[in-house]
N, C-alpha and C positions, 0 to 999 in steps of 0.2 A: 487341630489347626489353631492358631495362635488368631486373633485378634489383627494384627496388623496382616497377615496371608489373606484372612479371610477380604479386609477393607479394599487389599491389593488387587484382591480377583474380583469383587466388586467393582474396584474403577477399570481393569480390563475388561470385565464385562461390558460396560456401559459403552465403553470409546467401540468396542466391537460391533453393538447394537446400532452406536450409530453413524457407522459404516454405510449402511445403507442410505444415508441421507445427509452426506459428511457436504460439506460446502469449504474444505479447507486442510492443509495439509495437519494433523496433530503430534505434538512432539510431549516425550517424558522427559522427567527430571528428577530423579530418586536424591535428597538433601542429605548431609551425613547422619541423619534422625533417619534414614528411610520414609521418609516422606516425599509421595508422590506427586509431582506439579504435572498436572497436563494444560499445553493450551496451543496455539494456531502461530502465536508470534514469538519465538525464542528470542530470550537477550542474550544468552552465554552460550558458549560451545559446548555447554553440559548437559544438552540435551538432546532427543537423540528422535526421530523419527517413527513413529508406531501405526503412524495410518495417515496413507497417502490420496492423496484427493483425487476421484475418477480420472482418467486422461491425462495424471500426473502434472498438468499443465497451470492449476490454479487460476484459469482464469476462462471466462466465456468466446468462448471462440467464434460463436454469431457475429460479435463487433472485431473481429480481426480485419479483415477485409478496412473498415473503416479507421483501423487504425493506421494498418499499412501506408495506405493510400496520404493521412495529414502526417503523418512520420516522416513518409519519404518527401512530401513536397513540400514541409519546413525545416527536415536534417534534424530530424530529433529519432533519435534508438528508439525504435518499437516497444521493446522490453521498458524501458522508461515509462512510456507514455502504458501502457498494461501494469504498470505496477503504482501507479499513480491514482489508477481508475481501478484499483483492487483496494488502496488503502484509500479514496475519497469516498466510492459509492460500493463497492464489492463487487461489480457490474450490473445495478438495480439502474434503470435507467432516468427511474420513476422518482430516485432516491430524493431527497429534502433535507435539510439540516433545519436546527430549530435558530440557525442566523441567515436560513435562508437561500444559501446554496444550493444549486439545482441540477441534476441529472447525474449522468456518467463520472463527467471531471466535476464536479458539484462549483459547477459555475455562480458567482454570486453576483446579482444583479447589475453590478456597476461592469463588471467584467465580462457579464454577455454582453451587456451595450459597447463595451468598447472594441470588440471583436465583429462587430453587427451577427450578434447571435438573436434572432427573433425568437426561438422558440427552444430553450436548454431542454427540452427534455426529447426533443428530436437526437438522436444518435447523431445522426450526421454532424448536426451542426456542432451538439457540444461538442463532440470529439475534434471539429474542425477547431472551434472554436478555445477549446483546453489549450490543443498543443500548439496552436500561436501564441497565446501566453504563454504558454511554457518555452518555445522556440526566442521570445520577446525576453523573459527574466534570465534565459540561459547567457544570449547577449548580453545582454544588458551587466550578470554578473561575470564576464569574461569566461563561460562555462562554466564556472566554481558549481557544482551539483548540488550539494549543500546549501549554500545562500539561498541557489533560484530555488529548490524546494521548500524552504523557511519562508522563501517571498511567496509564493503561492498559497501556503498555507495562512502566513500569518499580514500579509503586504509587505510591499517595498519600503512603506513609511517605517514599520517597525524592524526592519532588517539594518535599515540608515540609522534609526534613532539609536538602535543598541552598536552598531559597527560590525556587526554580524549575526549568528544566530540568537532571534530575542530568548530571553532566559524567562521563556514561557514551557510549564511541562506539556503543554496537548502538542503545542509547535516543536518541540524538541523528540519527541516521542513519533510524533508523522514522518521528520525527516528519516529517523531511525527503522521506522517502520518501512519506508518506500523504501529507502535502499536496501534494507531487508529482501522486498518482494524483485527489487530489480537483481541482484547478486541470485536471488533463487531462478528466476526467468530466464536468465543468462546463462545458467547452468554452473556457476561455479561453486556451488553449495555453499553450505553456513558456513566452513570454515572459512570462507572469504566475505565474509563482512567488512564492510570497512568501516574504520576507526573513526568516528567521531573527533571534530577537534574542539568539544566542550566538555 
């Protein structure tokens, strides 16, 4: 057995093993070198599916129920607001960023205040409290899903300052990433990503 067979069944070994405590869907990507990429967030349609996340659903279904409920009473898609709170916190509800950000939607202090969120790491409230903002930037951006994702991530100032998505990579990389988890959530698979206009 060749050196590259053997590395190959190595990294299928591993992604197998950790099957049992997978937190995420895993995708392959064989390079024209035969070199194996696995990872959770595919950028190209050149990859391909190898281990599917429990319940196929990628996301915690404890806080559905509360999702439903600020979805429906702000008119924001479910699947948005679950794939927002898979790429902000992964549904950790405990989660923190080191700027600060807190809970589910990783509400950042000035934006639980403005929503009257007392307590971000209460489910309830951030979840209430997310998808008003996000019901507020979707307005605010005429729907454009793009921007109001950019302004979430990165603020409104710096969505205005640049005239659209700032040509930040963590901000550029989030919006890519949510609409990512929203196009998976929605059921239309990878090959319906949508196009970026940067």
């Amino acid at each position: 057995m060749n050196p590259f067979s053997l590395s190959a069944l190595a990294a299928v070994f591993l992604v197998l093993c950790w099957a049992g405590s997978a937190v995420a869907d895993v995708y392959v990507y064989r390079d024209k070198n035969g070199v194996l990429t696995f990872t959770n967030v595919p950028n190209h349609n050149g990859y391909r599916r190898v281990l599917q996340e429990r319940g196929g659903g990628g996301f915690n279904a404890a806080y559905d129920d509360l999702i439903l409920v600020a979805a429906g009473r702000y008119n924001v898609d479910a699947h948005l607001v679950r794939a927002v709170i898979k790429a902000e916190s992964d549904f950790n509800s405990n989660a923190r960023s080191h700027k600060g950000a807190m809970g589910l939607m990783q509400l950042m202090p000035e934006t639980a205040r403005l929503h009257n969120v007392s307590n971000a790491y209460d489910p309830s409230e951030n979840v209430e409290g997310g998808v008003r903002h996000l019901r507020m930037l979707l307005d605010r951006y005429q729907g454009d899903l793009e921007l109001s994702l950019a302004a979430y991530n990165a603020g409104t100032g710096a969505v205005e300052r640049f005239g659209g998505i700032p040509p930040f990579p963590e901000t550029r990389e989030y919006v890519r990433r949510v609409l990512r988890w929203y196009v998976s959530y929605r059921g239309d698979g990878l090959h319906a990503t949508p196009q970026l206009r940067y």
